[in-house]
C-alpha positions in Angstrom: 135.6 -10.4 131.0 139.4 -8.5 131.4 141.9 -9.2 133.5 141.3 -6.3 135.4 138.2 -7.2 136.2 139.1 -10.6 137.6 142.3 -9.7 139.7 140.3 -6.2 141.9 137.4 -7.7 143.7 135.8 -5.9 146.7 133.0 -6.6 149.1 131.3 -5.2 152.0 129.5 -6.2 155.2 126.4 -5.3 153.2 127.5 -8.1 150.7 128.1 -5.5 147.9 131.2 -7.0 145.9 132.8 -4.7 143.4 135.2 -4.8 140.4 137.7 -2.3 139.2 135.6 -0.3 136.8 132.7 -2.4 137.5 129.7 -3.5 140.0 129.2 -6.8 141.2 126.9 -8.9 142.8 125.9 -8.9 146.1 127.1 -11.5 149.1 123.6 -13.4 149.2 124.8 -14.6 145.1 129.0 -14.4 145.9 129.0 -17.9 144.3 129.4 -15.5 141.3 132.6 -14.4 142.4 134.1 -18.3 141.3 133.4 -16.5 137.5 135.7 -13.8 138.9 138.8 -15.8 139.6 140.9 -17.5 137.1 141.7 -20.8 136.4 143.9 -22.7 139.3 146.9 -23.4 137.5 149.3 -23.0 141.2 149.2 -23.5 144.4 146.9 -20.6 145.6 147.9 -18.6 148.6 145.5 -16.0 150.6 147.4 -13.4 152.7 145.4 -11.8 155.5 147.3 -8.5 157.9 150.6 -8.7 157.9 153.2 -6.4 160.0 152.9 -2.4 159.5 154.7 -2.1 156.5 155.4 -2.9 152.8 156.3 -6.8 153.7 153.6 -8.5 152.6 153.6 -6.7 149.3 156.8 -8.2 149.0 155.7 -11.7 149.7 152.9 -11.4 147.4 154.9 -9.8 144.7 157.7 -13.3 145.7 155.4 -15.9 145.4 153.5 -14.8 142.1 157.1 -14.8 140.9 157.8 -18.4 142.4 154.7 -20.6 141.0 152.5 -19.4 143.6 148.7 -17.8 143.0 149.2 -15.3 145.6 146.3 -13.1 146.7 145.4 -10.5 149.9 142.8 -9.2 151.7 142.6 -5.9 152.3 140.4 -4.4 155.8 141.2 -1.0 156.0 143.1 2.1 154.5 145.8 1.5 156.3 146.6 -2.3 154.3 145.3 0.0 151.0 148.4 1.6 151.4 150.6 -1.2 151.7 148.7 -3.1 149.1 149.3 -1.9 145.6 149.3 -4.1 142.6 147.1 -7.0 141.6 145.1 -9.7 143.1 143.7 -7.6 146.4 140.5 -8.5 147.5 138.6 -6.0 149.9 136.7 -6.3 152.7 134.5 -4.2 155.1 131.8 -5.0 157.9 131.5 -7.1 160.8 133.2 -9.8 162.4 129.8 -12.3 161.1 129.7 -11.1 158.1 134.0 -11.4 158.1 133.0 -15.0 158.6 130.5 -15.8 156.2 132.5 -14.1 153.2 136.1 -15.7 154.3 134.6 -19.2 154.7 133.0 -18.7 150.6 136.0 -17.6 149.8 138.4 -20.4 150.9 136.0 -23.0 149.9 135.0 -22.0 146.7 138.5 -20.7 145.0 140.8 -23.6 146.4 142.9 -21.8 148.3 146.1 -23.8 149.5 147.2 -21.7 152.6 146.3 -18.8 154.7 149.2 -16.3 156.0 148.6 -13.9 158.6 150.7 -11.8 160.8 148.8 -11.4 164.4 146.9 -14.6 165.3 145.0 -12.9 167.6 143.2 -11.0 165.7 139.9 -11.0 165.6 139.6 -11.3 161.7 142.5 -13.7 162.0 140.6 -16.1 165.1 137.8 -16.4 162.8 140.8 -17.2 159.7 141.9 -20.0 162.0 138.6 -21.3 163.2 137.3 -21.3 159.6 140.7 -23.2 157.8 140.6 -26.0 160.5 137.0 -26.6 159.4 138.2 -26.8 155.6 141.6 -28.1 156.2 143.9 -25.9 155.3 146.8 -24.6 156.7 147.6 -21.6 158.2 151.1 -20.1 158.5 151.0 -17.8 161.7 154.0 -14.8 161.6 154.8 -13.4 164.8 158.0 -11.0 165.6 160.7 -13.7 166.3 160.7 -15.3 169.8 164.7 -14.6 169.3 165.8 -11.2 168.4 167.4 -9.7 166.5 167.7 -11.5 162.9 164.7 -14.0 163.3 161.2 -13.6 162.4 158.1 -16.5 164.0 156.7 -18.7 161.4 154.5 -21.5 162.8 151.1 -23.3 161.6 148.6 -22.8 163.5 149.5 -20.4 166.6 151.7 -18.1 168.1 153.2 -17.8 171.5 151.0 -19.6 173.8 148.8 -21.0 170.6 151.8 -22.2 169.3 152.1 -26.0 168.7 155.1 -26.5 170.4 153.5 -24.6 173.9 154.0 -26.5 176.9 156.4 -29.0 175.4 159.9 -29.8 176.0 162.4 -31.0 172.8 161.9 -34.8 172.6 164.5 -36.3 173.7 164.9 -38.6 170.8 165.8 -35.4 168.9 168.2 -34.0 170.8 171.5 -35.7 169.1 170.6 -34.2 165.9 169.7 -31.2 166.7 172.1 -28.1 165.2 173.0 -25.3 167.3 170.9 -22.2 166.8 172.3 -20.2 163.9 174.1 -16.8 164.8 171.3 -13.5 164.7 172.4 -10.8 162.0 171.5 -7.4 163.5 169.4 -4.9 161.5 169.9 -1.6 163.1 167.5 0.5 161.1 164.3 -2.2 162.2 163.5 0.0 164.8 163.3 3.3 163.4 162.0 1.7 160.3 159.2 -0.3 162.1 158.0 3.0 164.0 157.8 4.7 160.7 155.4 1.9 158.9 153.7 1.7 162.3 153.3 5.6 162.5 151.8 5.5 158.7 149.8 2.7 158.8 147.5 4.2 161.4 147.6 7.5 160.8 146.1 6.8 157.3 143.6 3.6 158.7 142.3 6.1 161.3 141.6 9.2 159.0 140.7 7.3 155.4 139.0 4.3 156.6 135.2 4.2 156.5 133.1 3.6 159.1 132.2 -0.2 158.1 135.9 -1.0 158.0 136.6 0.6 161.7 134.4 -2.2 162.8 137.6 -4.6 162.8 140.3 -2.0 163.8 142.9 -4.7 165.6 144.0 -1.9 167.8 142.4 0.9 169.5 141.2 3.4 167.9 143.4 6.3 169.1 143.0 10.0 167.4 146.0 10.7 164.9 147.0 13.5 167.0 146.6 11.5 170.2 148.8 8.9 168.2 151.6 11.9 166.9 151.4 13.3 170.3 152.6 9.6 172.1 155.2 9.0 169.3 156.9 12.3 169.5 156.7 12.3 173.1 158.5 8.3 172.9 161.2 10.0 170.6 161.7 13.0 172.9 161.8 10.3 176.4 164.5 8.0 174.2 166.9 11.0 173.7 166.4 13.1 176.9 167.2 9.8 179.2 169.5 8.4 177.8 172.7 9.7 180.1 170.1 8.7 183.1 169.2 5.2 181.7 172.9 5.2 181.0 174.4 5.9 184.2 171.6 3.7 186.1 172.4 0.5 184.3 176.4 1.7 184.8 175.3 1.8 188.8 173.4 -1.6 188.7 176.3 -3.6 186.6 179.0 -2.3 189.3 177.2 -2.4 192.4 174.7 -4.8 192.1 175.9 -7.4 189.8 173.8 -10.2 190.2 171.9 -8.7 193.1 168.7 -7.1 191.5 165.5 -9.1 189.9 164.5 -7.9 186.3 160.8 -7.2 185.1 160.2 -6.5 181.4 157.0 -4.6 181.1 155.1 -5.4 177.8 153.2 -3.2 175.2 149.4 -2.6 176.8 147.6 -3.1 174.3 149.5 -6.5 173.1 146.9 -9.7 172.1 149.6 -11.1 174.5 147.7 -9.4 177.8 144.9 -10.6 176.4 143.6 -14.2 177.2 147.0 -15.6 177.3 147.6 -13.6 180.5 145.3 -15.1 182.4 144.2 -11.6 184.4 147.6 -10.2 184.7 148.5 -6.9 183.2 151.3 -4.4 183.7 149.5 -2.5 186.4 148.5 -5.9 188.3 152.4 -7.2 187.5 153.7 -3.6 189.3 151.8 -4.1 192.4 152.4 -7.9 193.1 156.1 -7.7 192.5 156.8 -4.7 194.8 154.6 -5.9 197.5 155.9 -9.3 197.0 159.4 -8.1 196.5 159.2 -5.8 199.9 157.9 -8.6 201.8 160.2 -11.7 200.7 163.3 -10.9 198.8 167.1 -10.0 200.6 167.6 -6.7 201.9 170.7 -6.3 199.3 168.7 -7.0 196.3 167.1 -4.1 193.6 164.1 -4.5 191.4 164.4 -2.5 188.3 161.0 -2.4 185.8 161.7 -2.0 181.8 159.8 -0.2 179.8 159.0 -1.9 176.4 160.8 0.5 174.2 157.1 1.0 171.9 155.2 2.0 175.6 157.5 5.0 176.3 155.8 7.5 175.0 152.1 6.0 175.7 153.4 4.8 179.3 151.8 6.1 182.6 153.8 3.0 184.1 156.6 5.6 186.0 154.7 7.4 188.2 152.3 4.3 189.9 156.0 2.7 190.3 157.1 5.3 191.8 154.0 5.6 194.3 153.8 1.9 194.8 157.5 1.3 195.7 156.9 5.1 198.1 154.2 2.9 199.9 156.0 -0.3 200.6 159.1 1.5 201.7 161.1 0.2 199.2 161.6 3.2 196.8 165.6 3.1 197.5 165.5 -0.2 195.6 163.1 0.1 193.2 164.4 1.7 189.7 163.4 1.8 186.2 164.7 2.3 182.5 163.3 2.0 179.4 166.3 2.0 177.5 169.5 -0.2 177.0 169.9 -3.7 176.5 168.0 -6.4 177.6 170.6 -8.8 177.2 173.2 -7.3 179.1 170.3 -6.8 182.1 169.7 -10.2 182.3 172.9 -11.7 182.3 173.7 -10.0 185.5 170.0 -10.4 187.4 169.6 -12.6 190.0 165.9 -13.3 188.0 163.2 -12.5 186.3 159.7 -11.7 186.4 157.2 -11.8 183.4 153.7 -11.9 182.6 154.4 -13.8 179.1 156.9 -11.8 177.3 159.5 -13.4 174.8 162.0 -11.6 177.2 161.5 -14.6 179.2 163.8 -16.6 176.6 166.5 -14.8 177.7 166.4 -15.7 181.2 166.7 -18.9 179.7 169.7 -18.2 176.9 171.4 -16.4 180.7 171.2 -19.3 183.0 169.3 -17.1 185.2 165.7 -17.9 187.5 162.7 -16.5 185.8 158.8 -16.5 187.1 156.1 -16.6 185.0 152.3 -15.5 185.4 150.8 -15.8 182.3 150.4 -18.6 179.3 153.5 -18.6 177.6 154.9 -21.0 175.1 157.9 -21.9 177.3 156.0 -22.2 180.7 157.2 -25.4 182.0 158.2 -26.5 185.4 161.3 -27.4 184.0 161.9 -24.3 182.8 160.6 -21.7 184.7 158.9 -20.8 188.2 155.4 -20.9 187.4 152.7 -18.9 189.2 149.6 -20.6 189.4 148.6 -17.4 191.7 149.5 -14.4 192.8 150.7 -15.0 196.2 153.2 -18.1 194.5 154.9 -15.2 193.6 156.6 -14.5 197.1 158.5 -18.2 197.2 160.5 -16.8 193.9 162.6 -14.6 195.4 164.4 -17.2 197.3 164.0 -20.3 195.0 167.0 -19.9 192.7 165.5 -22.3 190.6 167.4 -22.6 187.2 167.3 -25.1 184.7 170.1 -27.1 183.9 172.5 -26.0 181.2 172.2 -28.4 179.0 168.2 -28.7 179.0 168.1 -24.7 178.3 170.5 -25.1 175.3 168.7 -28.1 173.8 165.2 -26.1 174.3 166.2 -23.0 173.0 167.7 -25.0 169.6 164.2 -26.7 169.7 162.9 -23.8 169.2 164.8 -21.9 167.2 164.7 -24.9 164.7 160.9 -25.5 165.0 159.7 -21.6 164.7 162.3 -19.3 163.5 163.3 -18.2 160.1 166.3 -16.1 159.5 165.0 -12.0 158.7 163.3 -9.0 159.6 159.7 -7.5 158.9 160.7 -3.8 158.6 164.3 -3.2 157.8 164.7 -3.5 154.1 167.6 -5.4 153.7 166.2 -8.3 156.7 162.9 -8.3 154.4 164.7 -9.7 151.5 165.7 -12.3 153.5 162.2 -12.8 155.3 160.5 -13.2 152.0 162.7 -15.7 150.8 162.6 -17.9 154.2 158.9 -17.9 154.0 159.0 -18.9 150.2 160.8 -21.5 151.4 158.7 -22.4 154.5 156.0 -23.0 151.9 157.6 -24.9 149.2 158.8 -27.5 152.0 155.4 -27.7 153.2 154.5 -28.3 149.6 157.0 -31.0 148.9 156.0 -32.2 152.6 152.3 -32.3 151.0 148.9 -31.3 152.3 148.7 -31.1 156.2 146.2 -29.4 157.9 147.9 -27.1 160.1 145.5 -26.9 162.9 146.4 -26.0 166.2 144.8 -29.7 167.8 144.1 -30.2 171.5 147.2 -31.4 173.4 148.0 -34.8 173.2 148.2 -37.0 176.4 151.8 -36.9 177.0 153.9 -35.8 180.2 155.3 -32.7 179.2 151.9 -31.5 177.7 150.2 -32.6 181.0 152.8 -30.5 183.1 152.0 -27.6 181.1 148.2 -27.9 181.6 148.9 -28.3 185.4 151.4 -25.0 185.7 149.4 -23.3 183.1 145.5 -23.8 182.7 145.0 -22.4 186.2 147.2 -19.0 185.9 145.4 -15.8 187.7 146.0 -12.2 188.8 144.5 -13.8 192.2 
């Protein structure tokens, strides 16, 4: 049996496993496959999607260097791309049949830890559900909660799955704790990311086969539907830039602290999925007009951002537009999507969010913020928390911040708990990603075993706040 043989398996929903060169045996006999792998002489590592891009090859190509037994799973054309080199396992068919074949897998080649980008998923649910049965840990990435210069690396969940959800630091902690290292900026992540992200699907949605569609994470767009909304984002960023320009210069000098921010998220983002609790941008649009109309100070503006990635797919302008037309509050309703976030923040008299990251940044600003979904950071301590929709109309008024010194302690918390220093896509932050996840790993090595499940929330006072402002979050 070669080594070529052993490191290029493949199987399908049908069960059909292949080898380079070579046909296998079918799913019903995979215990076969344990003939297939070689001896464990490392740690052993299984990577599952990772960001649009070449990252994960990088990882994979890391740890094999560093004493790891690094491995990936491959679902579509698009990760075939993004994939080369050796120990890539393929795999095509159903979300039942996903589960069968990724449980034999785990179980019967002693794999160490899962790594995934994307823990919603529906591969990577199942990836999650199936390690906690087997005990082994799962190292959730995520785009970092703090941008730019930080990726998310956590066990067991992201955003509102993440462990520390609901929680405030402990306050035991707090006089050790080190202030947040200072972001690097990688200007080309952007441009870079849209590229990979432009690629990947393009090939996935013309050289995929029809078993592997089955568990496309996104939706399955045309390629020239797809070229059509990215040109179209490039074209919007360029054209409005003088308008988004000169309406941010209007905002900063006339209304300085008199206009309420709401960052509108990607669509189709796992984060409006569950974790939004019936809220999506559409629903967020109507609520905080009407509610803004009805309840906020005559002097105060409400400008709507559009998440950089939506531009192009957006229809969110024109039902703005209409909606702020039939509350009579068009004057004071404006929107960009373009400039910085940052800089809108820190001179808002608030913020409004579904569950979007942005929502940190209220925090980092000193300044109120609402929240409607299940976010990590929803806490009453924190944030205004909309249980329902009409909550919503005592925000305007409430002024509720947290105190200065809570914010800086939380935002530390978790910056130390979730963050590693890099970037995903531009190639001088992936360098530095690799190596902080190489480094995640060998201190959760030296650490030893831990499960890395996500576990139901303990009994404690913080936990039990964020069930209460939390659990019962609606559209209604």
């Amino acid at each position: 049996m070669t080594e070529q043989h052993e490191k290029h398996l493949s199987a399908d929903a049908d069960g059909n496993a292949s080898a380079k060169g070579a046909r296998l045996v079918n799913l019903a006999l995979r215990r076969k496959l344990s003939k297939r792998f070689p001896s464990k002489s490392a740690p052993r590592v299984l990577l599952l999607q990772g960001p649009v891009g070449p990252f994960f090859r990088k990882v994979q190509t890391l740890l094999n260097e560093s004493g790891f037994d690094a491995w990936r799973v491959s679902f579509n054309a698009g990760d075939r791309l993004f994939a080369r080199g050796s120990n890539i396992l393929h795999f095509s068919g159903t979300a039942d049949a996903w589960r069968d074949w990724f449980t034999g897998i785990v179980a019967e080649h002693g794999f160490d830890y899962v790594i995934l980008f994307g823990c919603e998923r529906d591969v990577h649910k199942i990836a999650i559900e199936q390690c906690a049965l087997n005990a082994v840990p799962v190292l959730c990435l995520e785009e970092g909660y703090i941008r730019p210069g930080f990726v998310t690396m956590e066990l067991g969940g992201n955003n509102w799955l993440s462990p520390i959800a609901g929680l405030l630091p402990p306050e035991d902690e707090a006089a050790q704790r080190r202030d947040r290292p200072k972001n690097t900026t990688y200007p080309s992540s952007f441009g870079a990311m849209a590229t990979y992200a432009f690629t990947y699907f393009a090939v996935r949605g013309v050289f995929s086969t029809l078993s592997e569609r089955k568990l496309f994470h996104k939706p399955k767009r045309s390629l020239v539907t797809e070229m059509f909304y990215w040109i179209k984002n490039y074209y919007l960023k360029f054209r409005n830039l003088g308008r988004n320009y000169r309406s941010m210069e209007r905002l900063l000098e006339h209304h300085d602290k008199k206009y309420y921010l709401v960052p509108l998220q990607v669509h189709d983002d796992s984060q409006l999925a569950a974790a939004a609790g019936g809220w999506n941008n559409q629903k967020l649009i109507l609520k905080a007009i009407v509610s803004f109309a009805r309840n906020a100070p005559p002097t105060h503006q409400l400008v709507f951002k559009i998440h950089p990635m939506e531009r192009g797919h957006s229809q969110d302008k024109q039902f703005i537009r209409q909606v702020g037309v039939l509350n009579n509050v068009a004057d004071r309703v404006h929107i960009l999507d373009n400039g910085s976030l940052g800089l809108l923040t820190r001179h808002s008299a608030g913020m409004v969010t579904i569950n979007s990251t942005s929502g940190l940044s209220a925090l980092v600003h000193g300044v109120p913020l609402a929240v409607l979904g299940k976010a990590f950071y929803r806490h009453p301590s924190l944030a205004f928390c909309v249980a329902k929709g009409i909550d919503l109309d005592g925000f305007w008024s409430s002024g509720h911040v947290a105190p200065a010194a809570l914010r800086r302690d939380y935002l530390n918390w978790v910056a130390e708990q979730c963050l590693e220093p890099g970037d995903f896509y531009a190639y001088e932050g992936m360098e530095v990603a690799t190596n902080s996840l190489l480094g995640k790993l060998r201190s959760m090595e030296t650490a030893g075993r831990t499960t890395g499940v996500l576990l139901p929330l303990s009994d404690t006072s913080d936990q039990q706040a964020w069930v209460q402002c939390s659990g019962e979050a609606s559209a209604g």
